[in-house]
TIBA-44210 format. One line per 4 residues: number of its first residue (from 1); their letters; for each residue x, y, z of N, C-alpha, C. Coordinates in nm, 2 decimals, padded with zeros to 4 digits. Layout:
NUM = A = X,Y,Z,X,Y,Z,X,Y,Z  ...
//
This chain:
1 = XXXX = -01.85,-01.14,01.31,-01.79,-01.25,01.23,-01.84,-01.23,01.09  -01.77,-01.26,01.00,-01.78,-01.24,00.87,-01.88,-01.39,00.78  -01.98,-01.34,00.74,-02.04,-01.45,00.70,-01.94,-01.48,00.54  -01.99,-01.59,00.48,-01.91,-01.64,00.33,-01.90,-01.54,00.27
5 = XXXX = -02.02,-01.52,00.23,-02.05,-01.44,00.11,-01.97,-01.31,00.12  -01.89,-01.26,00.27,-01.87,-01.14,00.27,-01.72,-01.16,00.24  -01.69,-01.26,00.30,-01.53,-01.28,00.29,-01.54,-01.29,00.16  -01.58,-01.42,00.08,-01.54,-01.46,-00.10,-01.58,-01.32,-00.17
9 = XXXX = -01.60,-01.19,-00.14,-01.61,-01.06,-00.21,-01.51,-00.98,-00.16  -01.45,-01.00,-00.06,-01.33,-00.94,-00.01,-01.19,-01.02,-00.04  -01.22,-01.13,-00.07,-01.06,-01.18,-00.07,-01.06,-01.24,-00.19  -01.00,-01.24,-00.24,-00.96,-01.29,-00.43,-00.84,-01.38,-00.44
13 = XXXX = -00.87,-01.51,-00.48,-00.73,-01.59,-00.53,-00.66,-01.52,-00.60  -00.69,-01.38,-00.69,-00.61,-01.40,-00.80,-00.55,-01.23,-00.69  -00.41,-01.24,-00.77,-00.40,-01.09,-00.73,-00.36,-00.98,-00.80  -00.39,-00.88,-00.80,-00.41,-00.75,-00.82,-00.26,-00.68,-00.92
17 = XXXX = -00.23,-00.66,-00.99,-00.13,-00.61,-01.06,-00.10,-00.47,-01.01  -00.07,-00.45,-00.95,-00.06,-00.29,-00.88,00.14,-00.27,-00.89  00.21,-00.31,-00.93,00.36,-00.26,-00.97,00.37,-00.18,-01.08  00.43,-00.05,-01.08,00.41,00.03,-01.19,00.59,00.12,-01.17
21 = XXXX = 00.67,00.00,-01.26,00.80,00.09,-01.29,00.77,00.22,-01.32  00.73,00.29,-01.40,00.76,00.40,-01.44,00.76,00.52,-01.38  00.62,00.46,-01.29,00.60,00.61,-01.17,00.76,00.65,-01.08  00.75,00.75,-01.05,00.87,00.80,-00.96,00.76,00.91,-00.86
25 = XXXX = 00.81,00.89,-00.75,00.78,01.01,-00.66,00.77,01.16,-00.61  00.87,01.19,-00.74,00.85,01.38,-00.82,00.68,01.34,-00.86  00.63,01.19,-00.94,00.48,01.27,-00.98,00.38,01.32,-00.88  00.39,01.29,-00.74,00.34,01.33,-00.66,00.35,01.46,-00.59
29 = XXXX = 00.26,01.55,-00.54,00.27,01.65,-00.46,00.24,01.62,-00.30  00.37,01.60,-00.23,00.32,01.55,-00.11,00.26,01.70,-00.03  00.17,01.65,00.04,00.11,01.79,00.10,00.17,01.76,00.26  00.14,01.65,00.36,00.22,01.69,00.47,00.18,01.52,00.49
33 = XXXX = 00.28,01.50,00.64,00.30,01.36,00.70,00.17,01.36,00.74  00.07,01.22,00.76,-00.04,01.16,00.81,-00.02,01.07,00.91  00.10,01.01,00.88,00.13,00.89,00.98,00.31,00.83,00.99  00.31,00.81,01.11,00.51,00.74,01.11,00.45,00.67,01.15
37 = XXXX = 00.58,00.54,01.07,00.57,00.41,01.17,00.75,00.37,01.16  00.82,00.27,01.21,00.92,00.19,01.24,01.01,00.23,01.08  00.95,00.15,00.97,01.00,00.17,00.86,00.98,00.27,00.77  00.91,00.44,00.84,00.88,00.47,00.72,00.76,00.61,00.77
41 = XXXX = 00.69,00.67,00.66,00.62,00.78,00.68,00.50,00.75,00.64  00.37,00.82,00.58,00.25,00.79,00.49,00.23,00.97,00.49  00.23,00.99,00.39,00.20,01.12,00.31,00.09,01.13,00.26  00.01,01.23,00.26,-00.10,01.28,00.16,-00.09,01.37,00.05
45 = XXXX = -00.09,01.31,-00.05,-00.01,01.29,-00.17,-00.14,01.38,-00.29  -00.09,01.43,-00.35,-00.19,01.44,-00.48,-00.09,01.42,-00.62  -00.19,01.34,-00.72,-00.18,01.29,-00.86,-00.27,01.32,-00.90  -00.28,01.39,-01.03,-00.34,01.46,-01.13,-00.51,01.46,-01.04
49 = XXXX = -00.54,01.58,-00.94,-00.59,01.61,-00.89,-00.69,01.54,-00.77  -00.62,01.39,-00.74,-00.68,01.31,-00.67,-00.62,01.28,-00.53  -00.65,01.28,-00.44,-00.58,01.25,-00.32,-00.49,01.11,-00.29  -00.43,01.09,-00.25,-00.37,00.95,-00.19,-00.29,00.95,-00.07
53 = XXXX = -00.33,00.85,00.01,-00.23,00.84,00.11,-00.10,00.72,00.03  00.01,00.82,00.03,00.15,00.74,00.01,00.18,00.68,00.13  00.25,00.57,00.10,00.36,00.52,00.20,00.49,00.48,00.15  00.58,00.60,00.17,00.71,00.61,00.21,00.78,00.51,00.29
57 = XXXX = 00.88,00.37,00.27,00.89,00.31,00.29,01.08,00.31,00.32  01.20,00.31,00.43,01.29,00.30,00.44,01.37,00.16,00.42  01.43,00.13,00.26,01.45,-00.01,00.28,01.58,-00.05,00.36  01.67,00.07,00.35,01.78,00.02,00.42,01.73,-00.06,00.60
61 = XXXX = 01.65,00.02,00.63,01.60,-00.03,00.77,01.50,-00.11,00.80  01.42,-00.16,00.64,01.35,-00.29,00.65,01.47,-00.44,00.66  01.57,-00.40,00.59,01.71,-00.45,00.55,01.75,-00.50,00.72  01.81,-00.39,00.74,01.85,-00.43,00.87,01.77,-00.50,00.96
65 = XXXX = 01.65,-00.49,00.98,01.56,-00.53,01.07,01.50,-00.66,01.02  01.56,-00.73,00.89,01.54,-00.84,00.86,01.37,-00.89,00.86  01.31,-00.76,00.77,01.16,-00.80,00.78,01.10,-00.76,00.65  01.17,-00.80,00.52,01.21,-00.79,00.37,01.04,-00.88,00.38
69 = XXXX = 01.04,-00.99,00.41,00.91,-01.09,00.40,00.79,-01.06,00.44  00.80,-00.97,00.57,00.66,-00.90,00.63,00.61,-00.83,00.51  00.69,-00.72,00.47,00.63,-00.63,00.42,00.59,-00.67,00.26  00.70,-00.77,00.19,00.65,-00.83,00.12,00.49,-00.85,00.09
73 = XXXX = 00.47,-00.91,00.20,00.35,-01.00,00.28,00.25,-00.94,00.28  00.30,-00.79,00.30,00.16,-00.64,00.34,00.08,-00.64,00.20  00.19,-00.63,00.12,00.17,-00.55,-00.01,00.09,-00.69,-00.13  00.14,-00.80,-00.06,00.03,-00.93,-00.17,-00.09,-00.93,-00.09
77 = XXXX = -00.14,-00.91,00.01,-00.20,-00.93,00.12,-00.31,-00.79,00.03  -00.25,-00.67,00.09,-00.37,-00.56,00.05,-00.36,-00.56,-00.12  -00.28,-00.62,-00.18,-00.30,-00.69,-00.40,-00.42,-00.76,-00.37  -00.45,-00.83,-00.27,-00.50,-00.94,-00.32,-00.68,-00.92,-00.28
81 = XXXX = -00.68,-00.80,-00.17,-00.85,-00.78,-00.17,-00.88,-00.65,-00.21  -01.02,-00.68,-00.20,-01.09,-00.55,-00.19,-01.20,-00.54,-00.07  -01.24,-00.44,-00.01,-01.33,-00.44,00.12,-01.36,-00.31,00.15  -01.46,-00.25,00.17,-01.52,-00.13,00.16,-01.43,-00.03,00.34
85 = XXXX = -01.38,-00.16,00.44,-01.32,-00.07,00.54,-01.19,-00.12,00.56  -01.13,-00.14,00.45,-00.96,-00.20,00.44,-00.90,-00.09,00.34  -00.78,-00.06,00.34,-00.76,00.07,00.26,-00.71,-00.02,00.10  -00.74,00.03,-00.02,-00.69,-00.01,-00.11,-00.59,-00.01,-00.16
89 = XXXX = -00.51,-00.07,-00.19,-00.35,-00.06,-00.26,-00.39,-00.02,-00.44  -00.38,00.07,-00.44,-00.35,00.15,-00.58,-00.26,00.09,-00.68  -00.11,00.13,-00.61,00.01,00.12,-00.72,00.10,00.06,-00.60  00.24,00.00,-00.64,00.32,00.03,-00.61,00.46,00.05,-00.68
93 = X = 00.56,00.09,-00.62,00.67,00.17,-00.71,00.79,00.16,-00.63
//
């Protein structure tokens, strides 16, 4: 169980600015798939010499499957902490 002090350093009222119009997906060098899931791929990615796991996301099939708010949800959820064994949200695009 998580004592206070550990949660109020992991979870932040305020959240995280991580939307970045300009990026496009040419800037990355995807090197190969890491993971599938339902909506989508996660790639291991390099940008100007640094690794990243992407996640490739299918909206038409978020669309249909009427789960526009889950993943909404993902992406304010991992904006909104930081935690040394939760993965960090960088950017999104």
């Amino acid at each position: 169980m998580l004592d206070e002090t550990t949660y109020n350093l992991s979870v932040s009222n305020e959240r995280r600015n991580v939307e970045n119009a300009e990026r496009v997906i040419t800037d990355y060098k995807l090197i190969r798939i890491i993971g599938t899931g339902t909506f989508g791929k996660v790639y291991l990615a390099i940008l100007n010499g640094k690794s990243y796991a992407l996640k490739m996301l299918h909206k038409k099939k978020i669309i249909e499957l009427k789960q526009i708010d889950h993943i909404k949800n993902e992406k304010n959820i991992l904006a909104s902490i930081s935690h040394p064994f939760i993965v960090n949200l960088i950017e999104a695009f």
